[in-house]
C-alpha angles and dihedrals in degrees: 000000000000114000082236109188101201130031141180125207110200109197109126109173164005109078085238092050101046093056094047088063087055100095090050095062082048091060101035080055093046094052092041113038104169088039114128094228116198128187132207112205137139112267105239085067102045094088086078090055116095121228123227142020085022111046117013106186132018119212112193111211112202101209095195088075100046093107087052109106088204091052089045097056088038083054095042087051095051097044092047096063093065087065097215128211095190135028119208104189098192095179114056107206139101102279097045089049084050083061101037084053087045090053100076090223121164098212111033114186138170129178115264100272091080111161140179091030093301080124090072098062104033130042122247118224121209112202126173093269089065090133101035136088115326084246103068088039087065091047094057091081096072096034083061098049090058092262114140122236109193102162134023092231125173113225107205143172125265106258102169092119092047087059090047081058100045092047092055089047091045088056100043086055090060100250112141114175134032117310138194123239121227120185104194100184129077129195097239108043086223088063087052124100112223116267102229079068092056098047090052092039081055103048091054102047079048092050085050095055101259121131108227127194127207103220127183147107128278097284090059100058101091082053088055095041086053096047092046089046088056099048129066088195117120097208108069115093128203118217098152102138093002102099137066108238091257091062087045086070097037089059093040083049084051099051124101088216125002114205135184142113123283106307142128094271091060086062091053089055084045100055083043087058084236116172103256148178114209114211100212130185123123095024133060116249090195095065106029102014131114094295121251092046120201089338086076105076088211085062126086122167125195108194127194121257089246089051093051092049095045123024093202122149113244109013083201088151100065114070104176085046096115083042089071090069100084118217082244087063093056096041102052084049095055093041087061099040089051099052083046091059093038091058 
């Protein structure tokens, strides 16, 4: 691979997505160690990038004024001045290819699975990994340009005093003891089990002994608020739109399981290395699950009768499709996954 000096990583959302490109910036700066790396991302999903030595500095791109003349020579005029060498367009749709031709660079490359005519501004590159995890399909790009991956690593933020915070608030709630993490909220409300099924998955792992938080962002308050209103155990603690996205981790790293549907905070557990248990219907967990799949022993996915029939991906068609994982499949899973952590 080039000894590029200056490089651009284009990857601007979802949470998922954003962590999944995460290996990719390991390996670029693995493979270029004295490179200036700069990433473009919306800012409500910077707080999962690291800092040095892995990204030096951070670009947000507010897609909401990319079809403002005006934004667009503001953004050419910041990017510029980077002077990049090489463009990764992670993302592979319009508006990332609007930033990567805005970059200047003088190589732009995605990797193959370019849409929307992104395709027209940045190379895709096809590794052998073409049909595999979106992951690896990332780190092809720099397998094809000659870079080496050896390892699939997470680089993450420092969050020890995150974890200082959510320990004093945990105390202050009155939770003594470990406790299990349950997102109940998806992006998509076809990735979502039903929340009838939470409350009664919840009430059970309560009844057992077990403290259980509702984590989530602000869109998944009224679900927290639902699933509180349905349980009398005191042990139960709602968090859903009361942490920054940086205490959300530091909870999810805390926790003894995390557990929810397909959704970005799985794929924080995942690059923690939590012990976790995956809820998949409409989605694939082969191409866009917790990597590793069932290979890594902290990783346990449950998958829809429909999923497991199919394999299609998405499964938008079927709307009752999460409905098909019984609350007695969750809980014999966690029940063994539990017992597994506790020995």
């Amino acid at each position: 691979m080039k000894a590029y000096k200056s490089i651009l990583i284009v990857k601007m959302s979802s949470l998922g997505d954003v962590l999944h490109a995460l290996p990719t910036l390991h390996a670029l700066r693995q493979n270029c160690p004295d490179a200036h790396i700069v990433w473009a991302v919306h800012q409500n999903f910077a707080a999962v990038l690291p800092g040095k030595p892995y990204i030096d500095d951070v670009v947000y791109i507010d897609k909401s004024k990319l079809t403002s003349i005006a934004y667009l020579r503001e953004l050419w005029h910041t990017l510029h001045a980077y002077h990049f060498d090489v463009c990764f367009d992670l993302q592979g749709l319009a508006k990332s290819a609007i930033v990567a031709l805005l970059s200047g660079a003088k190589e732009k490359y995605g990797y193959w699975e370019m849409r929307e005519g992104s395709f027209l501004v940045s190379k895709g590159l096809t590794g052998i990994h073409k049909n595999d995890h979106v992951i690896e399909r990332y780190l092809d790009t720099v397998r094809v340009l000659g870079g080496t991956v050896s390892s699939v690593e997470f680089p993450l933020p420092n969050i020890d005093m995150e974890k200082q915070i959510m320990r004093k608030r945990f105390t202050e709630a009155g939770m003594i003891g470990p406790y299990i993490a349950v997102v109940p909220g998806a992006r998509w409300k076809v990735k979502e089990w039903p929340l009838t099924y939470w409350s009664d998955f919840v009430n059970r792992v309560a009844a057992a002994g077990m403290n259980v938080i509702l984590l989530g962002s602000g869109e998944d308050i009224v679900k927290g608020q639902a699933i509180m209103a349905g349980t009398k155990f005191p042990n139960v603690f709602d968090y859903t739109g009361k942490t920054s996205l940086h205490e959300l981790m530091a909870a999810i790293s805390m926790a003894s399981v995390y557990i929810s549907a397909d959704t970005g905070p799985l794929h924080i557990a995942n690059a923690l290395k939590k012990e976790l248990i995956a809820l998949f219907g409409p989605t694939c967990p082969d191409r866009t699950g917790p990597y590793g799949g069932e290979t890594d022993t902290y990783i346990h996915i449950i998958l829809s009768s429909t999923s497991k029939a199919t394999q299609q991906h998405p499964l938008i068609n079927d709307p009752d499709c999460m409905a098909q994982i019984s609350v007695l499949d969750v809980w014999d899973t966690y029940t063994a996954v539990i017992k597994k952590v506790k020995a």
